[in-house]
C-alpha positions as CSV (number, residue, x, y, z in Angstrom):
1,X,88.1,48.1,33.8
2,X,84.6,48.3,32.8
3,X,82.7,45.5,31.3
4,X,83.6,45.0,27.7
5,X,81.1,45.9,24.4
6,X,78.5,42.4,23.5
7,X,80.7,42.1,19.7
8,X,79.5,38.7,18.8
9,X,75.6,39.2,19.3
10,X,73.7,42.5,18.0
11,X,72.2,43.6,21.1
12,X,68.7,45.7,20.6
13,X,69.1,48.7,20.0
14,X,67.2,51.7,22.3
15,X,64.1,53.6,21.1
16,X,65.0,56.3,19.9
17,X,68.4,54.8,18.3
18,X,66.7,52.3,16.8
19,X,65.3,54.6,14.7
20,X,67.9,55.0,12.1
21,X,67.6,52.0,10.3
22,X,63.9,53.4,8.8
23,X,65.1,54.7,5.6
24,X,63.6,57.6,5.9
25,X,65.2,58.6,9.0
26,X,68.5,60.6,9.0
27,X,68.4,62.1,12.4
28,X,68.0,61.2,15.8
29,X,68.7,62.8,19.2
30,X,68.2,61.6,22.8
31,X,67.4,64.4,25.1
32,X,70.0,63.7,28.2
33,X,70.2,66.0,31.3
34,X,73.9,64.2,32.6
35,X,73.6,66.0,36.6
36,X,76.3,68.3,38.4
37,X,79.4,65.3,38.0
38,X,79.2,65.5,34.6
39,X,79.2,69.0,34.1
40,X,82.0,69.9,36.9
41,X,83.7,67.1,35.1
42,X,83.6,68.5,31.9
43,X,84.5,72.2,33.0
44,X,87.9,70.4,34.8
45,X,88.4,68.6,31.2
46,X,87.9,72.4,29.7
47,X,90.5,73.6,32.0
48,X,93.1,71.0,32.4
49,X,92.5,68.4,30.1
50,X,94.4,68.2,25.9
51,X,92.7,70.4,23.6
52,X,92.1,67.2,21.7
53,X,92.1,63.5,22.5
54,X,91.8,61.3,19.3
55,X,92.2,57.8,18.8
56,X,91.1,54.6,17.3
57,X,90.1,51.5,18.8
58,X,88.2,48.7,20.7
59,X,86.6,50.3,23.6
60,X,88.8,48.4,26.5
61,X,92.4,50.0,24.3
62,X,89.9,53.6,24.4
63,X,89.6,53.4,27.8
64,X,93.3,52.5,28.6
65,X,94.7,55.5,26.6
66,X,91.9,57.8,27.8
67,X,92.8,57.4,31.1
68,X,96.6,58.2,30.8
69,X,95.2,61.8,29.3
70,X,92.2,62.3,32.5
71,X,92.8,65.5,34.9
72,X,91.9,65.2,38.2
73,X,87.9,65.0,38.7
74,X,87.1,63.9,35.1
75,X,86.6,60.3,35.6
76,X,82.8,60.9,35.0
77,X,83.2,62.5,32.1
78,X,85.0,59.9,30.8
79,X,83.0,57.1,32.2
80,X,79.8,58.8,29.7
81,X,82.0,59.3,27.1
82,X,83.2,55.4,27.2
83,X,79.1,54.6,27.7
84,X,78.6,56.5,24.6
85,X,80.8,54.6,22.7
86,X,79.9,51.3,23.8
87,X,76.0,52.6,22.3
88,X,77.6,53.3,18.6
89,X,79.8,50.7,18.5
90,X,76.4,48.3,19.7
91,X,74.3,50.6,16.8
92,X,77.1,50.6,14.2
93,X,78.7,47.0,15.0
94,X,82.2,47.9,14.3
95,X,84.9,46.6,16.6
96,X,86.7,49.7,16.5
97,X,85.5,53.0,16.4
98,X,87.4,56.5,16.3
99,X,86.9,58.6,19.7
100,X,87.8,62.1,19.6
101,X,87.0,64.7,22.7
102,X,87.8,68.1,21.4
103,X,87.9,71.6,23.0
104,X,86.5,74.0,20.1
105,X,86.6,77.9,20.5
106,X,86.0,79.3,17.3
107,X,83.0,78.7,14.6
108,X,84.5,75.1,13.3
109,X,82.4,73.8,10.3
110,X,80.0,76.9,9.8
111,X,78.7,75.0,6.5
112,X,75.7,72.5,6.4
113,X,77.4,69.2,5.1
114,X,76.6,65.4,5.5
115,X,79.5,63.9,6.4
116,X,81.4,60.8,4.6
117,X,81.2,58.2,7.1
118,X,78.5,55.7,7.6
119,X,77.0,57.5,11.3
120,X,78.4,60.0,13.0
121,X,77.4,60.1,16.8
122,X,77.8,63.8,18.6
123,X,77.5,65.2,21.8
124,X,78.5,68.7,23.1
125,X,79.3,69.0,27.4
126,X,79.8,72.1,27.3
127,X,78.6,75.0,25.0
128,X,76.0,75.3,22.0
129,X,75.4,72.1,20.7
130,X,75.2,71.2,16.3
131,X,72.9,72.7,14.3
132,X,70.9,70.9,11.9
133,X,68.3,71.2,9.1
134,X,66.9,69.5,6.5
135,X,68.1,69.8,2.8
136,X,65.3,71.2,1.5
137,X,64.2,73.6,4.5
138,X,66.1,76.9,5.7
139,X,64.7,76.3,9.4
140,X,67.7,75.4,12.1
141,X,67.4,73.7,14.8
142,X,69.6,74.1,17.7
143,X,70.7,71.3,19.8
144,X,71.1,71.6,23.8
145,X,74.4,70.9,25.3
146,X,74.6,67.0,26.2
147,X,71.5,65.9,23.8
148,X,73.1,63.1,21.8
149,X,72.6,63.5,18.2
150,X,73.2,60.8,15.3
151,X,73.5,61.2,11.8
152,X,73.3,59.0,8.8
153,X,76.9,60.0,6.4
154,X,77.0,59.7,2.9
155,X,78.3,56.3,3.5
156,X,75.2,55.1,5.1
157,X,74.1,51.8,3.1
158,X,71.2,53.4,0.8
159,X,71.8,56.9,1.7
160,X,69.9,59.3,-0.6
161,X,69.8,63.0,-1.3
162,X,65.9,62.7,-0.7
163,X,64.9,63.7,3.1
164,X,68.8,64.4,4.4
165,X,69.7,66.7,6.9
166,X,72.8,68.9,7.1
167,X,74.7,69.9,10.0
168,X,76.9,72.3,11.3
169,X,78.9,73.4,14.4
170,X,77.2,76.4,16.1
171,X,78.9,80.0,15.4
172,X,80.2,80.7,18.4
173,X,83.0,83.5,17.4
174,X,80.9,86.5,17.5
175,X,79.1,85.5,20.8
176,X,79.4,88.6,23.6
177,X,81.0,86.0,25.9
178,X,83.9,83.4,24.9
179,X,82.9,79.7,24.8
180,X,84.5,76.7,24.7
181,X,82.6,73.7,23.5
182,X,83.8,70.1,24.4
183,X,82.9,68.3,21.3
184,X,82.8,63.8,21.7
185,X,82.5,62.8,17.9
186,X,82.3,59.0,17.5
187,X,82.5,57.8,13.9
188,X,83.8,54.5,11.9
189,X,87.0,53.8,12.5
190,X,88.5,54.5,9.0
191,X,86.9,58.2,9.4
192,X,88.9,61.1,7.3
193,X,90.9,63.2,10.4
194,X,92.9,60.6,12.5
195,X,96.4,63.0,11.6
């Protein structure tokens, strides 16, 4: 069992993470390169693992249920995905937090949105990762697979209108070769999508 989440204290929070809190911020993303375990892990997870593992919890009850779901070979993929968490439950200093690890093989979300929870953390293993852009530009910027990106919601205390950024999942249906993308979302534990 790994070492539980600090709950009682507010740890610091890593540059760039730290970040978020300027008012002005909206977007941040952690350029990761996670090695060859991760990635083999990941493709095993794409082949063997659920389509979709969602649930709602501290991280010590996350961990417990993930690993009743984990194929052979995955535990590092798993192990990140439980390190991630531990990070936005730190930044967003709920107890709980929902955890869902999704395979995604056709163009999900194609619309720029903000979502309605307070931060949303995301990270893509395998395939194209979110696209972003600010409200008031038409440029896109494409995220690399295993980047970490986080994103104020509309729930965010004093979110505005003024400076957001949108986001969307890549299009991936008209690529020349299928792809599967497996999407970790991390969000507030009273997030919209836990049917």
């Amino acid at each position: 069992m790994r070492p539980a989440c600090p709950t009682r204290q507010r740890p610091v929070i890593p540059a760039p993470f730290q970040d978020i809190d300027r008012s002005e911020c909206f977007i941040v993303q952690e350029e990761r390169h996670t090695g060859q375990e991760i990635m083999q892990a990941a493709a095993l997870w794409n082949a063997h693992g659920p389509d979709l593992f969602l649930s709602r919890g501290t991280i010590e009850i996350l961990e417990i249920e993930l690993r009743t779901h984990l194929p052979a070979g995955t535990q590092a993929l798993a192990d990140d995905a439980l390190n991630l968490a531990c990070r936005y439950q730190r930044l967003s200093g709920t107890a709980e937090i929902r955890f869902r690890l999704e395979k995604v093989r056709h163009d999900s979300c194609r619309r720029f949105h903000v979502d309605h929870v307070p931060l949303r953390l995301l990270c893509t293993y395998t395939g194209p990762g979110v696209q972003w852009k600010h409200a008031d530009s038409e440029i896109i910027h494409d995220t690399p697979a295993c980047w970490i990106t986080l994103l104020k919601g509309r729930l965010y205390p004093g979110w505005s209108t003024k400076g957001a950024v949108l986001h969307r999942s890549p299009p991936i249906s008209d690529l020349p070769v299928p792809v599967t993308r497996l999407l970790l979302t991390l969000d507030h534990p009273d997030a919209c999508g836990m049917g």
